[in-house]
FISE-493336 format. One record per residue: residue in one letter; x, y, z of N, C-alpha, C in turn; residue number from 1. Coordinates in Angstrom, 3 decimals. Layout:
N
<r a <X Y Z> <X Y Z> <X Y Z> NUM>
...
This chain:
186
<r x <-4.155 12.239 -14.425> <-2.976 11.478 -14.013> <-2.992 10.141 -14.739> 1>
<r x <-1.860 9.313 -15.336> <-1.771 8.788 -16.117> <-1.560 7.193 -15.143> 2>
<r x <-1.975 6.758 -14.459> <-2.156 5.326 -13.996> <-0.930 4.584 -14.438> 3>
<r x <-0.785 4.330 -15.240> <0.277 3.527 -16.202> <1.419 3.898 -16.164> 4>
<r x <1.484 5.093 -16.554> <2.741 5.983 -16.065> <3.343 5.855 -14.393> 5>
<r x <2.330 5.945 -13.683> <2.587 5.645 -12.256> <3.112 4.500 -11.526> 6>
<r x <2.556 3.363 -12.352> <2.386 1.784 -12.023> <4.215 1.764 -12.404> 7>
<r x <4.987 2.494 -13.522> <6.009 1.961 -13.931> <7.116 3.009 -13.043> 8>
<r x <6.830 3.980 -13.200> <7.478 4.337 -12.010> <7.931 3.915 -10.978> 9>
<r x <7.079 3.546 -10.637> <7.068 2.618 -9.014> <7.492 1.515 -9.014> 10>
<r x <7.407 0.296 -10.277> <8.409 -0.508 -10.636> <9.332 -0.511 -10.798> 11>
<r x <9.911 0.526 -11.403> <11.357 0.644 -11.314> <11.850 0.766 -10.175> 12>
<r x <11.053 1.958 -9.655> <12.005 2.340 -8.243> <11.954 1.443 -6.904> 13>
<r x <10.830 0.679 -7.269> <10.970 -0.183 -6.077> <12.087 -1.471 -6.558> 14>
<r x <11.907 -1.716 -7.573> <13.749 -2.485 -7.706> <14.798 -1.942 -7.421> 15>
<r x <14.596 -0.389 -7.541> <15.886 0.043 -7.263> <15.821 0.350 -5.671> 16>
<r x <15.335 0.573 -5.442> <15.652 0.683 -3.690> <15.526 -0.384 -2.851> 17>
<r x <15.270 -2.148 -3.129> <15.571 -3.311 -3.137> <16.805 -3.470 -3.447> 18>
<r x <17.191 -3.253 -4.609> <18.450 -3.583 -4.999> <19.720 -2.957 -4.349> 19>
<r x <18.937 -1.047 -4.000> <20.217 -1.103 -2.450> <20.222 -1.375 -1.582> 20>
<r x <18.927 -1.750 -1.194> <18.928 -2.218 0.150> <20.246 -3.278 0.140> 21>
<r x <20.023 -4.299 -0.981> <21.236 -5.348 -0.982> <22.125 -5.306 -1.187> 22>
<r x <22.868 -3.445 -1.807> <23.948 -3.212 -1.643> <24.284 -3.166 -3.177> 23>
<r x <23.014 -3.811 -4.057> <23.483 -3.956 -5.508> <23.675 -2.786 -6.316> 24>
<r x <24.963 -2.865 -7.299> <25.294 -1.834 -8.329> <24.186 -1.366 -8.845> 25>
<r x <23.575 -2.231 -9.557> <21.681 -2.229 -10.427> <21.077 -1.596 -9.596> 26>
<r x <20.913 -1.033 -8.627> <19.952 0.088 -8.226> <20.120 1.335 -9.071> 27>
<r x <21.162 1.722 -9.828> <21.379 3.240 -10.502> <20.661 3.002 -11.715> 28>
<r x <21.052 2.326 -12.374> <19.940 1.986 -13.590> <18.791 2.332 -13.463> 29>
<r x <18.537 0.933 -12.798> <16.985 0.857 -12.289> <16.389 2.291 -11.768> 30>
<r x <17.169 3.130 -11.062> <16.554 4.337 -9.987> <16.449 5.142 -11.237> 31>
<r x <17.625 5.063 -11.998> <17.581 6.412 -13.340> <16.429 6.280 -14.344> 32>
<r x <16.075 4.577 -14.551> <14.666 4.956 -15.348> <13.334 5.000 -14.824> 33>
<r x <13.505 4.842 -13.229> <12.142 5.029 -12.481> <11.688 7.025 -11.908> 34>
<r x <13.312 7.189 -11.656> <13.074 8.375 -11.772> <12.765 9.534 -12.791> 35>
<r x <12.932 8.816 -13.839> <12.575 10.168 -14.976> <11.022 9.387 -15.293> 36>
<r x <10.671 8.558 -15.071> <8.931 8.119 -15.432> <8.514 9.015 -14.359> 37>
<r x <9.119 9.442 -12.966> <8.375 10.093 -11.967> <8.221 11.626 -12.028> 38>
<r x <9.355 12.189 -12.882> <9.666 13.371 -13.133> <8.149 13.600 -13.591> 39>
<r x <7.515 13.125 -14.517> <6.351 13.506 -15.506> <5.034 13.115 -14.635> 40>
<r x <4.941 12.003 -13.139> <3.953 11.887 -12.574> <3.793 13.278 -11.800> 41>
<r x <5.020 13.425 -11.174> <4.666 14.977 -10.122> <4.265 15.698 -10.847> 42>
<r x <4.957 16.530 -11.680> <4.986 17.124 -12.540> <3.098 17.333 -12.891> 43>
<r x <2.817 16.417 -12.891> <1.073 16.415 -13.111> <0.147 16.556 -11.815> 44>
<r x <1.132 16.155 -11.128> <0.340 16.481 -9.097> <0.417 17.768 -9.166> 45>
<r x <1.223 18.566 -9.223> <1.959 19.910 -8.933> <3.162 19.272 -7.714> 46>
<r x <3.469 18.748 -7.590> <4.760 18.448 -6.761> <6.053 18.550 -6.856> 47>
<r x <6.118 20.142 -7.465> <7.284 20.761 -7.816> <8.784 20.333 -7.339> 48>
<r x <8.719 20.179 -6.012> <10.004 19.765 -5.599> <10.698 18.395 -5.811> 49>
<r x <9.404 17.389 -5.915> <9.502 16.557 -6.121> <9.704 15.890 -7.734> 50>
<r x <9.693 16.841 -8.489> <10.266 16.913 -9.888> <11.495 17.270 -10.082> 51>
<r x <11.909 18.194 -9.214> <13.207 18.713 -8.842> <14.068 17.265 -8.523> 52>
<r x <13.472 16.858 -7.287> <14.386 15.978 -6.899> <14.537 14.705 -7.630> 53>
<r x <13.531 14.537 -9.004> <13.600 13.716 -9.739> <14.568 13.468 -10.169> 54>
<r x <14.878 14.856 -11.228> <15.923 15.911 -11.954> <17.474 15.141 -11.157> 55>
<r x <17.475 15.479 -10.115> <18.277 15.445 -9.333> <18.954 13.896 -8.897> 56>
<r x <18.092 13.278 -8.868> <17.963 11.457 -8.590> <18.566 11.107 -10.444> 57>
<r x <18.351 11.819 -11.334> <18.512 10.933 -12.896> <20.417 11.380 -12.630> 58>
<r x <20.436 12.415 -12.294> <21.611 12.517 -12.340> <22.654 12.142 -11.285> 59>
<r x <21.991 11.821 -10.181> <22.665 11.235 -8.914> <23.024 9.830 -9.561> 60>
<r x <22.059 9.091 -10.241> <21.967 7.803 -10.547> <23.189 7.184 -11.376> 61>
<r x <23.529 8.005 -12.573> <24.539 8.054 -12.747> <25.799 8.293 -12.147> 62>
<r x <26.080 8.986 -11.776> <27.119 9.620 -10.371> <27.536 8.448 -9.552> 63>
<r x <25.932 8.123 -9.430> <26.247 6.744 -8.244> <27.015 5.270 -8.884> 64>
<r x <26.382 5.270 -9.944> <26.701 3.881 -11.095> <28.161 3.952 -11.477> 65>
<r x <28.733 4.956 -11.374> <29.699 5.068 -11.941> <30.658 5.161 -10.315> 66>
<r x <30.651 5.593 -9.085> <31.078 5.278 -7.940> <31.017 4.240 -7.423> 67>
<r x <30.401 2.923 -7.965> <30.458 2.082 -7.523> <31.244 0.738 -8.302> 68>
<r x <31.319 1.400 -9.045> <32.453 0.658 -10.156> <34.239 0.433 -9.601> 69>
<r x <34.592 -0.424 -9.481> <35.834 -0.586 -9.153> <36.634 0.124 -10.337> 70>
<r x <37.655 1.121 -10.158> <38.239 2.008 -11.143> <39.716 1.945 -11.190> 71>
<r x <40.359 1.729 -12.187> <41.750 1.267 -12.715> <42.295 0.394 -11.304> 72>
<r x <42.141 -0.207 -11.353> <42.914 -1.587 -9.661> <42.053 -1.154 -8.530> 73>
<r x <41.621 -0.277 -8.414> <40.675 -0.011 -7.263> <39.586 -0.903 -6.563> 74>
<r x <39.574 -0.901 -5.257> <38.177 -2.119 -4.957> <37.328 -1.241 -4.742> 75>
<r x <35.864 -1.824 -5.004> <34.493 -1.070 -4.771> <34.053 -0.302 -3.509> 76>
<r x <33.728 0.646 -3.747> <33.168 1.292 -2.347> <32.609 -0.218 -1.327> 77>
<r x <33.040 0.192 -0.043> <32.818 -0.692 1.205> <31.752 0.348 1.805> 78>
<r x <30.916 -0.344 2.642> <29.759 0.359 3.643> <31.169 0.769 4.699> 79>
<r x <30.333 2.104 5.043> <30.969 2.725 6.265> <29.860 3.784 6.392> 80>
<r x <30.700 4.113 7.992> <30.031 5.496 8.946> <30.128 6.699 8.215> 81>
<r x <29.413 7.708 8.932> <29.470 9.243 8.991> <29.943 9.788 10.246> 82>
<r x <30.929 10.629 10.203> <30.810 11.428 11.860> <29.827 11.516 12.119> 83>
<r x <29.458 11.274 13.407> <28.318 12.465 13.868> <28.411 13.755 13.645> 84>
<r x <29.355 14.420 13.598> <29.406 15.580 13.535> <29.451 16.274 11.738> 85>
<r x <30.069 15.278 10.897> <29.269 15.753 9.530> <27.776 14.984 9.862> 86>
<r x <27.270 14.470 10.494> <25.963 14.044 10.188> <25.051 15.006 10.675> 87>
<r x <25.486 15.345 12.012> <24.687 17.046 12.718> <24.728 18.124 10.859> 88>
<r x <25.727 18.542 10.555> <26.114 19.659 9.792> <25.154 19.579 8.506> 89>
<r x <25.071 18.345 8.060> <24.402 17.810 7.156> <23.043 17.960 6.974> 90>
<r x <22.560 17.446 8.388> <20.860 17.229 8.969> <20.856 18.713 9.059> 91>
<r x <21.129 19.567 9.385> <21.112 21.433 10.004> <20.995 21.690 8.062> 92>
<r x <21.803 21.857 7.457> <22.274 22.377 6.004> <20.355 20.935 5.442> 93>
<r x <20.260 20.473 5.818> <18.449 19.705 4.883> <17.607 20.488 5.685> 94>
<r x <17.825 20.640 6.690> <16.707 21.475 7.011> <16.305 22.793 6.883> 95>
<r x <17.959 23.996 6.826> <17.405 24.906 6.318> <17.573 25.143 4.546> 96>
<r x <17.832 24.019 4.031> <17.211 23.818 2.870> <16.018 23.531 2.374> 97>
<r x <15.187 23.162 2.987> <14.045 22.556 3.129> <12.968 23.802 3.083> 98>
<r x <13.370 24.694 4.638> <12.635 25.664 4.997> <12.698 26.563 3.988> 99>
<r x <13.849 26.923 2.895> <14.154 28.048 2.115> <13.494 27.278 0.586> 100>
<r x <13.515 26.222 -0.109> <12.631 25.961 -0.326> <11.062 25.981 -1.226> 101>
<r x <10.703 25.371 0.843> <9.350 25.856 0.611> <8.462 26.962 1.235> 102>
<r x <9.635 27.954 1.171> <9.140 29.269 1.024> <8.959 29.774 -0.393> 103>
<r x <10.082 29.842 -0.842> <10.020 29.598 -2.636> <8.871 29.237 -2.948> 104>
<r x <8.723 28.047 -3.182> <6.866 27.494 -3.594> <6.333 27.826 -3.297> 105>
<r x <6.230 28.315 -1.866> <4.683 29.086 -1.309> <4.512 30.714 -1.744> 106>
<r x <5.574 31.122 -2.023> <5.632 32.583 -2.813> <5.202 32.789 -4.212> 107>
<r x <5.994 31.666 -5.265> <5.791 31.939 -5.909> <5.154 30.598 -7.148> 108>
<r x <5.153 29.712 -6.541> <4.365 28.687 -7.368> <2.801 28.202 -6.827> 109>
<r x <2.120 27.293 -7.191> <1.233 27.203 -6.721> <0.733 25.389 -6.440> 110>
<r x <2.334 25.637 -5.629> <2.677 24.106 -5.074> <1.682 23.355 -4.074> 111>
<r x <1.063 22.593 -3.610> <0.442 21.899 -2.841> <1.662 21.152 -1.680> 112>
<r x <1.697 22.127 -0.608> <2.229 20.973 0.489> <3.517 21.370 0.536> 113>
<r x <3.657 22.820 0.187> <5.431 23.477 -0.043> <6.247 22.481 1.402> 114>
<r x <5.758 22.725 2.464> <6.879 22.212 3.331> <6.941 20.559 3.653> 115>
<r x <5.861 19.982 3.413> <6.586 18.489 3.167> <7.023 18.070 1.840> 116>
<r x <6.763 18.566 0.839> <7.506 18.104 -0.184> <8.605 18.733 -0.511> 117>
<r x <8.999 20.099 -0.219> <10.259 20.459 0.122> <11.519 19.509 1.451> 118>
<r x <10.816 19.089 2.187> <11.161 18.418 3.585> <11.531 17.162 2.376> 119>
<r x <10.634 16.219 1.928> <10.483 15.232 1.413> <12.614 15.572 0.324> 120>
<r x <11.895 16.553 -0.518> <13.625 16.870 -1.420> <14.548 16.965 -0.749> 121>
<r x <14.513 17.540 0.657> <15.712 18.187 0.819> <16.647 16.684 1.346> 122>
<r x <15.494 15.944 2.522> <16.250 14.856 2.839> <16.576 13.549 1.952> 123>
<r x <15.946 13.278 1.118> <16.002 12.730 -0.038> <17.800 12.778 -0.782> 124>
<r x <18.061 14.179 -0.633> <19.060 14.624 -1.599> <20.098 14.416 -0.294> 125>
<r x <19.871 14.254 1.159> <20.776 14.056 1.715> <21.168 12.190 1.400> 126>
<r x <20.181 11.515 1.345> <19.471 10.193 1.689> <20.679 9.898 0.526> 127>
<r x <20.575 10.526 -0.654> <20.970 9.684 -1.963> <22.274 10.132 -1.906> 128>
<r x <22.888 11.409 -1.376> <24.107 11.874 -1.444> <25.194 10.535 -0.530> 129>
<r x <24.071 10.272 0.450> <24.938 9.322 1.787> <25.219 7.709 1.033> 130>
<r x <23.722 7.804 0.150> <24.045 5.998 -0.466> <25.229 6.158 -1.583> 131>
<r x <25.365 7.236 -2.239> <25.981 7.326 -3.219> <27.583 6.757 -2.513> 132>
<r x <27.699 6.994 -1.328> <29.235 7.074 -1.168> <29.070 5.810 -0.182> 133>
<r x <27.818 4.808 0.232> <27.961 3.609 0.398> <27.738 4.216 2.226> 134>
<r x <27.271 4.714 2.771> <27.173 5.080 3.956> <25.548 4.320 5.122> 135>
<r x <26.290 3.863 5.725> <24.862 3.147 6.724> <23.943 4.122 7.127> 136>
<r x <23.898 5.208 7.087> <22.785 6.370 7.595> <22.306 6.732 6.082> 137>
<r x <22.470 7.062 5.214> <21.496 6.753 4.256> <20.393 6.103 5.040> 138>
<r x <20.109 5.095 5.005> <18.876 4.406 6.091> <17.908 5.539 6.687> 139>
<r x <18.623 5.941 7.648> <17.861 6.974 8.446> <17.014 8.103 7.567> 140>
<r x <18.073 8.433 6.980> <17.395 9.386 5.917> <16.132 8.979 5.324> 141>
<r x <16.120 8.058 4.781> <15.284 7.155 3.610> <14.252 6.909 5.027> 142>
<r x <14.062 6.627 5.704> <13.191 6.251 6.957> <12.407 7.659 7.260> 143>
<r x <13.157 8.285 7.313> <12.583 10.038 7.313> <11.709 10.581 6.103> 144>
<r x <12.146 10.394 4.571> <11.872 10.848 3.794> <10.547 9.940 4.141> 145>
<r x <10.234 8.535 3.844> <9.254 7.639 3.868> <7.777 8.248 4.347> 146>
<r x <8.727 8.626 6.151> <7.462 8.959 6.621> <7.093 10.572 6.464> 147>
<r x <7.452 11.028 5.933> <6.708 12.052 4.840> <5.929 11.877 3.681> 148>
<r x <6.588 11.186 2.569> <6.305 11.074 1.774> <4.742 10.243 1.820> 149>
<r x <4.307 9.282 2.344> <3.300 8.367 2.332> <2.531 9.387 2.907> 150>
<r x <1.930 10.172 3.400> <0.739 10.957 3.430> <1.266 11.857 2.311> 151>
<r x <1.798 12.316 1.822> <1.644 13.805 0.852> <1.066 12.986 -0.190> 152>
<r x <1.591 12.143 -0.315> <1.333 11.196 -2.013> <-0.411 10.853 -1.683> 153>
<r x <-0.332 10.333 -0.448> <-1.588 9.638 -0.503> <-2.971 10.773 -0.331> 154>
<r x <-2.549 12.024 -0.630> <-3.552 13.082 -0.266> <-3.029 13.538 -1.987> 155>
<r x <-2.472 13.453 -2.337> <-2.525 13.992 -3.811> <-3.414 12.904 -4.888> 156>
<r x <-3.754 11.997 -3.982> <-4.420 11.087 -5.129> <-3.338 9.915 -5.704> 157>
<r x <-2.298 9.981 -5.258> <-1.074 8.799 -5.995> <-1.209 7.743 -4.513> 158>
<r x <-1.939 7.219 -4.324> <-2.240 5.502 -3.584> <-0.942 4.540 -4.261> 159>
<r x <-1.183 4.514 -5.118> <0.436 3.038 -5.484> <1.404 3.691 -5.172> 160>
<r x <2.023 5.099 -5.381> <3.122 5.455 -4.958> <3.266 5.342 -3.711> 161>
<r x <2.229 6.141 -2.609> <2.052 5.902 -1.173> <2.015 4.331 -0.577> 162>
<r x <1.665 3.840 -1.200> <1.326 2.276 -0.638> <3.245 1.641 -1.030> 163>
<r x <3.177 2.078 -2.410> <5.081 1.806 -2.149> <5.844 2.815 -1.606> 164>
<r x <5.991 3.452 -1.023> <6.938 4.346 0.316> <6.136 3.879 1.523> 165>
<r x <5.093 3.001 1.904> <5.311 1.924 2.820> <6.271 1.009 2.937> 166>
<r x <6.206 0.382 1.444> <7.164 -0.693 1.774> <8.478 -0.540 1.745> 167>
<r x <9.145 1.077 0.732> <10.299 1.352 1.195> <10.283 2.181 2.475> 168>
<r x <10.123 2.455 3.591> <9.575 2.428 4.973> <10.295 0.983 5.150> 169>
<r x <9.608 -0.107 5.180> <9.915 -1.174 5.619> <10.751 -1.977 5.090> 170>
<r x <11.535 -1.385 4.080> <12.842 -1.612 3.307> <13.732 -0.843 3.956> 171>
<r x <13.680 0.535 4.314> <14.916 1.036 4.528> <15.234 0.479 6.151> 172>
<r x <13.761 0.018 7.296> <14.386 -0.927 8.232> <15.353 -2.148 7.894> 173>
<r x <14.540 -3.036 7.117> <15.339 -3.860 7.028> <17.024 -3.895 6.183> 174>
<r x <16.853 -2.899 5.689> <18.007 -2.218 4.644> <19.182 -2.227 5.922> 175>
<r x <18.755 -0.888 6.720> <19.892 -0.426 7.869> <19.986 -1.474 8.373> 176>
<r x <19.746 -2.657 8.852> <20.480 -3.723 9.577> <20.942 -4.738 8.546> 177>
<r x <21.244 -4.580 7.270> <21.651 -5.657 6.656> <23.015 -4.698 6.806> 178>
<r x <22.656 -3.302 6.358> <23.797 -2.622 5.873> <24.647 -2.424 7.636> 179>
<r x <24.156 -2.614 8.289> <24.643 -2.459 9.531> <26.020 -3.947 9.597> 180>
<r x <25.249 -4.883 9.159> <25.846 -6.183 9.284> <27.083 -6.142 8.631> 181>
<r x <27.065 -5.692 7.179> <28.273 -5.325 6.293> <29.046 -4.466 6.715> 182>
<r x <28.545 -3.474 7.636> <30.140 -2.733 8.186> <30.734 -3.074 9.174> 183>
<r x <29.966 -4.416 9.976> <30.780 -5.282 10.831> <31.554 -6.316 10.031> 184>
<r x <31.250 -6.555 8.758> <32.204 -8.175 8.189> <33.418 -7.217 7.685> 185>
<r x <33.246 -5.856 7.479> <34.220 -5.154 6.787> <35.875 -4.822 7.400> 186>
């Protein structure tokens, strides 16, 4: 495992998930070149899904950068809610994504940890789908993924990654009540 490679990873992405916490455009950048340095760390764990969801984050990142752009007279995405009831449909559709999966890996790869790092992708891809469109439960998600993620990492031998999904843990708290605050000034 390449140390260096890891250290920058985690630099990036911890600007970028700072930078949404604050709501800033510069998190897609930032997330798009932290996530493809991470693509090549899993990738060396065996953390298949989590290469996946790399994959998945380079191209969200864009998606997102470009949704947050005010477009011909248009104003910028504003923070807002989810139904509960797309949020039930949502949480049901990550989980039996999750379960299907990491059945997959456990069949046929020779993944370490098929169901939390499947768990880890599936909500992840909900997490980034919800920030993408500027949504206050993103949070929750990212609070979920966290506390997964910091033991799988920290049993694969990646300590700086684990030690940072502490502090985004304690980013995405303080995140949901900033972002909480902005859909009251809204």
């Amino acid at each position: 495992m390449n140390r260096a490679l890891e250290i920058a990873a985690n630099g990036f992405n911890a600007a970028s998930i700072l930078l949404a916490g604050r709501n800033s455009v510069h998190t897609w950048w930032t997330g798009l070149v932290g996530c493809a340095l991470f693509s090549w760390v899993f990738f060396a764990s065996r953390l298949y899904a989590d290469v996946t969801l790399q994959v998945f984050f380079v191209v969200t990142s864009v998606l997102g950068w470009w949704s947050w752009q005010p477009h011909s007279g248009e104003s910028a995405l504003v923070v807002q809610r989810t139904t509960p009831r797309a949020l039930l449909v949502m949480f049901a559709l990550a989980l039996l994504c999750a379960a299907g999966y990491a059945l997959i890996l456990h069949r046929f790869t020779d993944a370490y940890a098929p169901i939390a790092d499947s768990a880890v992708l599936t909500f992840s891809v909900l997490g980034q789908l919800l920030l993408m469109k500027r949504r206050v439960e993103n949070w929750w998600a990212w609070l979920l993924v966290n506390t997964i993620a910091v033991p799988l990492y920290a049993s694969r031998g990646l300590y700086i990654t684990a030690a940072l999904y502490v502090v985004f843990l304690l980013n995405a708290l303080v995140s949901l009540r900033h972002w909480r605050r902005l859909l009251g000034a809204s």
